[in-house]
Backbone as CSV, one residue per row, in Angstrom:
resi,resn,N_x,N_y,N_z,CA_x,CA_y,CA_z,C_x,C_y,C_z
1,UNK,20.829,-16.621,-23.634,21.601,-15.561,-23.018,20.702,-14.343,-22.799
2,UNK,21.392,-13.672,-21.822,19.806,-12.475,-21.218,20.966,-11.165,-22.297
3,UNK,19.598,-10.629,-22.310,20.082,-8.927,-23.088,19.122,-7.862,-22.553
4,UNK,20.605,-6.972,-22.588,19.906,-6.260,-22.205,18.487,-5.134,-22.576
5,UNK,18.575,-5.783,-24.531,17.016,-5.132,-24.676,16.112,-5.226,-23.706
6,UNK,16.205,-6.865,-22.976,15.226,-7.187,-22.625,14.345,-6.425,-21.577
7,UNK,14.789,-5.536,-20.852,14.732,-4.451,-19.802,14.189,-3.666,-20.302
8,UNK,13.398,-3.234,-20.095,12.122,-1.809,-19.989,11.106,-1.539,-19.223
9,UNK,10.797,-0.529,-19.801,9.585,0.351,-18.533,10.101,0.587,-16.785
10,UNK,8.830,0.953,-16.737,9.447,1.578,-14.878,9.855,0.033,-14.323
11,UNK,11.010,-0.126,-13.477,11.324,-0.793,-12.518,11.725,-0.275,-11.148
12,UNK,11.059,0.338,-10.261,11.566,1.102,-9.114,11.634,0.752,-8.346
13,UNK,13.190,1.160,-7.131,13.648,0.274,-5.726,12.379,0.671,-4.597
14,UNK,12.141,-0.122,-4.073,10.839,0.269,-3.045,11.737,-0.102,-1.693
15,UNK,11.279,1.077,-0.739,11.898,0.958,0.373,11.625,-0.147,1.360
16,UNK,11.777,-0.558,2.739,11.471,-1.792,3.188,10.603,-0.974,4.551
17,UNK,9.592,-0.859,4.653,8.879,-0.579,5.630,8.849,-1.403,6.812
18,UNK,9.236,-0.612,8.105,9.704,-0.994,9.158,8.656,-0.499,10.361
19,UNK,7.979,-1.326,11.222,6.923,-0.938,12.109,7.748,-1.670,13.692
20,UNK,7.760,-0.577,14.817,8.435,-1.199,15.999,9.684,-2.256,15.639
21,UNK,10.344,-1.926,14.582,11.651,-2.682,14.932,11.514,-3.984,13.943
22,UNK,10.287,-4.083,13.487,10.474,-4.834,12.427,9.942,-4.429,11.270
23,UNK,9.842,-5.577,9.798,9.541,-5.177,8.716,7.784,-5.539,8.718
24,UNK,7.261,-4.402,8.082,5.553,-4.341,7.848,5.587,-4.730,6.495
25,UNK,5.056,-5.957,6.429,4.463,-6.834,5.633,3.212,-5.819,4.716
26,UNK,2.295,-5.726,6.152,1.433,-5.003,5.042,1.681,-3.824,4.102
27,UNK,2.615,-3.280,5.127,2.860,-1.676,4.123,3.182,-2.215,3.042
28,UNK,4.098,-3.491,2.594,5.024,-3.429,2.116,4.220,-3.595,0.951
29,UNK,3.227,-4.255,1.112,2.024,-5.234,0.307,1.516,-4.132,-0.250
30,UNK,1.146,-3.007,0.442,0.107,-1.800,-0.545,1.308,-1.193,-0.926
31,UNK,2.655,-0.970,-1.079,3.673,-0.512,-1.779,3.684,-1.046,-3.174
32,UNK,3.754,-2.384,-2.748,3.689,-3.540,-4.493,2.751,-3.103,-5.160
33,UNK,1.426,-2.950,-4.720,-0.027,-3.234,-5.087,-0.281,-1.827,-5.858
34,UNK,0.841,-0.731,-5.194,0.622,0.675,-5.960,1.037,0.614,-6.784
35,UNK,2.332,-0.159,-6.653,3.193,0.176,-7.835,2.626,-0.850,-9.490
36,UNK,2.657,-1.959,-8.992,1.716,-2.534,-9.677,0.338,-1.783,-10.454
37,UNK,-0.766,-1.809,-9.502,-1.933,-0.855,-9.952,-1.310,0.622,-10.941
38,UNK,-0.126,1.285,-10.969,0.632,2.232,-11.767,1.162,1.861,-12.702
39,UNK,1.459,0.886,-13.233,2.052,0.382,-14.194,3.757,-0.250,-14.269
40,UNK,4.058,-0.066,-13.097,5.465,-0.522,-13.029,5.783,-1.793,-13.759
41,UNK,6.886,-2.081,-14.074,6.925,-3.619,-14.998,7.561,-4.591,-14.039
42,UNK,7.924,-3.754,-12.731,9.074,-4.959,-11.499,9.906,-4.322,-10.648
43,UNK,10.083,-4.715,-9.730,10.847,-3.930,-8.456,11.922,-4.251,-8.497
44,UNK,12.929,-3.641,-7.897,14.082,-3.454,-7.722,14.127,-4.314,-6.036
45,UNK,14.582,-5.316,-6.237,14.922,-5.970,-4.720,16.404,-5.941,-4.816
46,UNK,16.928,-5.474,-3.440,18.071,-4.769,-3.339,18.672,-5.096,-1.705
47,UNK,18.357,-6.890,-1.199,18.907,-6.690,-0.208,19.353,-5.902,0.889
């Protein structure tokens, strides 16, 4: 069963970067890669 100890550190929603009408992959990629390289523990994917 999950608990909720299990949850900590930064987890932050990252926005969805959008180039001409669609989604930018790359931005999206140096978004992770910051947040990552900062210490985040996991993103918030939020449909």
């Amino acid at each position: 069963m999950f608990e909720l100890a299990q949850i900590k550190g930064s987890i932050p929603p990252l926005v969805t970067p959008f180039k001409n009408g669609e989604v930018d992959y790359d931005a999206y990629a140096r978004l992770l890669d910051f947040q990552v390289n900062e210490g985040s523990h996991g993103v918030l994917v939020n449909g």
